[in-house]
KOLDREN-870399 format. One record per residue (C-alpha): residue number from 0; x, y negated, z negated. Coordinates in steps of 0.05 Angstrom, whole numbers. Layout:
<sites>
i	xx	yy	zz
NUM	X	Y	Z
...
</sites>
This chain:
<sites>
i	xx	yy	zz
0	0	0	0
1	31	-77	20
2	43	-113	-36
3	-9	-181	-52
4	9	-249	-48
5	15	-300	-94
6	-14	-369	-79
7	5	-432	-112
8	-55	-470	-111
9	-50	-557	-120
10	-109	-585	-171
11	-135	-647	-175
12	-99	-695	-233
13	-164	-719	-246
14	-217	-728	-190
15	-244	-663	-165
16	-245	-688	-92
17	-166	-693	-80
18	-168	-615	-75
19	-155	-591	-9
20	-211	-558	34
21	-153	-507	41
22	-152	-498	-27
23	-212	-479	-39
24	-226	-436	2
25	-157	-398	-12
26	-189	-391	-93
27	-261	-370	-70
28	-217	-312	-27
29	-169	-282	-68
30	-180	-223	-119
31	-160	-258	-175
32	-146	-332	-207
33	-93	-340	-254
34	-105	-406	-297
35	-61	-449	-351
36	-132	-468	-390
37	-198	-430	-361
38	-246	-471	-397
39	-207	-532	-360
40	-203	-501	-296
41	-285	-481	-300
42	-302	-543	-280
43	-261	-552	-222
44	-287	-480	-193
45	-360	-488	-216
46	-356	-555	-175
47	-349	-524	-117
48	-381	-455	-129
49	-325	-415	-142
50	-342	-345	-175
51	-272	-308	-158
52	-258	-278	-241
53	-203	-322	-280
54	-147	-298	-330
55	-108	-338	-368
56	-34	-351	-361
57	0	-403	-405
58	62	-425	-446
59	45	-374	-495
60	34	-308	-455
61	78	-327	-395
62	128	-266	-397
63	74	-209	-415
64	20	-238	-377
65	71	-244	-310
66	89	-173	-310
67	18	-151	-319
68	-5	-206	-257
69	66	-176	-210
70	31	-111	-223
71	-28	-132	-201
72	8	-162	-142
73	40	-105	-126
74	-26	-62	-126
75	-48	-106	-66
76	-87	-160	-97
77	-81	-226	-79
78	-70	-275	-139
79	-79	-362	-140
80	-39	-399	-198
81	-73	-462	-221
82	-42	-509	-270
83	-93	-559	-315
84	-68	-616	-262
85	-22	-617	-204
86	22	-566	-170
87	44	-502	-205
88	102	-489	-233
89	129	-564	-234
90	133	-578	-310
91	88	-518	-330
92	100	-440	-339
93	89	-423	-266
94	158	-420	-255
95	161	-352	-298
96	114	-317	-252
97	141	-347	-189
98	213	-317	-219
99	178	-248	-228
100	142	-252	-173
101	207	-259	-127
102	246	-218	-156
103	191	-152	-142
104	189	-181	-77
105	122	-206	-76
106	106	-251	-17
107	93	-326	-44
108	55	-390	-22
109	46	-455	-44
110	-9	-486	-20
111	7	-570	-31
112	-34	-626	-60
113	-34	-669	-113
114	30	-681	-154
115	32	-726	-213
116	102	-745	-209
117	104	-755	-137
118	37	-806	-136
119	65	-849	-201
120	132	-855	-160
121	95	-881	-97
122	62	-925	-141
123	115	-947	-186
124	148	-1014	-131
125	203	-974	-149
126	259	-944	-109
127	231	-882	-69
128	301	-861	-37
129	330	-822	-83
130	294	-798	-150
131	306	-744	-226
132	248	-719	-258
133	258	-707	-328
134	180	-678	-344
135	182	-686	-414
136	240	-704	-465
137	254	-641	-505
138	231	-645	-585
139	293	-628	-611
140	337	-693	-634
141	396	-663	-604
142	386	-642	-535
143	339	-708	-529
144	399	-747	-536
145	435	-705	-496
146	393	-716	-445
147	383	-795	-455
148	465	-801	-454
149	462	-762	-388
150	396	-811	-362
151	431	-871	-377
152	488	-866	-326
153	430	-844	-273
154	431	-881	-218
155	367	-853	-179
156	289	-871	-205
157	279	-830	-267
158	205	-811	-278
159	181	-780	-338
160	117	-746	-367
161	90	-773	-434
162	37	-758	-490
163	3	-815	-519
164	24	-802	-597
165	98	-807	-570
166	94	-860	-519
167	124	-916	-565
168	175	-878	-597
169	197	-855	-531
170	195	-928	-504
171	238	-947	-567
172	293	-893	-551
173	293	-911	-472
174	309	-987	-491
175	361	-956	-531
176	397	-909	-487
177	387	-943	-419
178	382	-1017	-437
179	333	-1064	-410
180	309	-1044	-340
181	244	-1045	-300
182	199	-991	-313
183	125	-981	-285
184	76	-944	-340
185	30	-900	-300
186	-29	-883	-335
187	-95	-834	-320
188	-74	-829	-248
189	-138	-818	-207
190	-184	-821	-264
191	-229	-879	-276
192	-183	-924	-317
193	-116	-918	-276
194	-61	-966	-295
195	-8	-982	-264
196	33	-1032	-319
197	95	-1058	-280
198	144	-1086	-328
199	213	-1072	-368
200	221	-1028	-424
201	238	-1086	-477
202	169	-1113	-450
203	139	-1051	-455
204	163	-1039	-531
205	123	-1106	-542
206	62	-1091	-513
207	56	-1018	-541
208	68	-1051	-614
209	-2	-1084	-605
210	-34	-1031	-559
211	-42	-955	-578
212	-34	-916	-526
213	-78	-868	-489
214	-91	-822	-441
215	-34	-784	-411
216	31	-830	-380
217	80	-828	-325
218	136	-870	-336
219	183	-891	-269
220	252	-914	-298
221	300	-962	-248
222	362	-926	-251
223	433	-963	-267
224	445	-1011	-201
225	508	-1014	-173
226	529	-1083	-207
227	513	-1052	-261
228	569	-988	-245
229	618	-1056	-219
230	608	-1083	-283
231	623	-1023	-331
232	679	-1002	-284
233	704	-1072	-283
234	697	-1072	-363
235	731	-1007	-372
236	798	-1029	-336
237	791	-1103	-371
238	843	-1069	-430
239	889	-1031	-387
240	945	-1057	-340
241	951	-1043	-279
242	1023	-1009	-285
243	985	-964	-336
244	930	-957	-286
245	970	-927	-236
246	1012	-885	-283
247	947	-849	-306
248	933	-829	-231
249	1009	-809	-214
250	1014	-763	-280
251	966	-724	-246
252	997	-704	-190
253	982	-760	-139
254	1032	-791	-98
255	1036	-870	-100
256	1000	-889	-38
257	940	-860	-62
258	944	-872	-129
259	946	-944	-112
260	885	-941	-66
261	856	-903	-126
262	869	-968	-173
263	838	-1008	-125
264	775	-974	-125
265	772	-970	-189
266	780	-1045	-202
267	745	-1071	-148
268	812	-1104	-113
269	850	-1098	-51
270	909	-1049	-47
271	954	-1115	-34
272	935	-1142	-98
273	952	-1072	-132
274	1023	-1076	-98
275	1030	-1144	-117
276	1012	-1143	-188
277	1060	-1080	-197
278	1123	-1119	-167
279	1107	-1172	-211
280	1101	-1129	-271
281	1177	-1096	-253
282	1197	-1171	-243
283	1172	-1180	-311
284	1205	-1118	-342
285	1272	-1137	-306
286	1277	-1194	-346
</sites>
């Protein structure tokens, strides 16, 4: 018997009609729907008359309940994944079955649509280029500021998922880490009372102080601009001469030519001003 396959089915955020016809259809035609919340998921499929039985699958049964759904796969029934909003396994426990899944050798879909992260960042005014998704910041004090140190040397967008009870104090630490840069606050995308705050994150620190937050956020972070980099590499070199400067580069190995375009770089000067300053410093040690 050929194997099922396993569909990864886009829901709505928040308004039932950004599923896709294609969607639908897919869920009223397989065997079997595999859901992060079925009471939550209920009213997307009794919307639109969808009778196809449910399971569960969520953060708290997602290694058991994978190998029993791959078995089921691999009896020849054709399974859909649905998250509570947005695409499966981005920021949710799909990625455990999708793992699984491959590595039985189960044939796998995904079947696009709508993407939190992707529709705050088109909405942001930020940059679009060139973007890290962080989902949420981990709980634990230690890898969180692991994970700021690493976010505040990021030089692409940064977007973020947020809970409401931790949206200031996550605000607070962003300041912190990153310094003050513009961030757009994305709140209840699609629903009813979507927001779309566009300001900076000591702004932001304000506002939330007087407002208490609700609904579920998207933040979109600027990341560090390259006058930014100019400066701190500028900074970093302010201490050290340029004598030293090179010596650093030719203990490791390189020979002078490059170690002097090296210094250059580094400091944001021409190779002819490197040279120079280095005769100048031998002129000075002559003496």
């Amino acid at each position: 018997m050929m194997s099922g396959t396993l569909y990864l089915c886009a829901t709505p955020i928040g308004n039932l009609e950004d599923v896709t016809y294609r969607v639908v259809k897919t869920l009223g035609e397989v065997d079997l729907i595999a859901a992060e919340d079925t009471r939550h998921s209920r009213k997307l499929l009794n919307h639109y008359g969808i009778k196809t039985p449910v399971t569960s699958y969520h953060e708290h049964n997602k290694h058991r309940k994978a190998e029993f759904l791959v078995s089921q796969l691999l009896d020849g029934k054709n399974i859909a994944l649905i998250t509570d909003a947005g695409t499966p396994a981005i920021s949710d426990p799909g990625e455990e079955l999708v793992r699984q899944a491959y590595k039985a050798g189960i044939t796998i879909t995904s079947l696009p649509g709508p993407c939190a992260l992707v529709t705050a960042l088109t909405l942001s005014g930020l940059s679009t280029q060139r973007f890290a998704f962080e989902a949420f910041l981990p709980s634990e004090k230690k890898e969180r500021d692991r994970i700021l140190e690493d976010l505040a040397c990021e030089t692409r967008t940064i977007i973020l998922y947020e809970a409401p009870h931790r949206l200031k104090k996550t605000l607070a630490e962003l300041l912190e880490a990153l310094g003050d840069r513009p961030v757009a606050i994305v709140r209840e995308l699609t629903k009813i009372h979507e927001t779309v705050l566009r300001t900076s994150l000591e702004e932001a620190v304000k506002i939330y102080e007087n407002t208490e937050p609700r609904g579920e956020y998207v933040l979109v972070i600027e990341g560090k601009t390259q006058n930014e980099i100019d400066r701190q590499k500028q900074s970093r070199w302010e201490e050290t001469g340029i004598k030293e400067h090179m010596n650093i580069y030719l203990n490791r190995g390189m020979d002078k030519k490059d170690a002097m375009k090296a210094v250059a770089k580094d400091r944001g000067i021409t190779k002819r001003q490197v040279y120079e300053a280095l005769i100048d410093a031998k002129d000075g040690d002559d003496s």
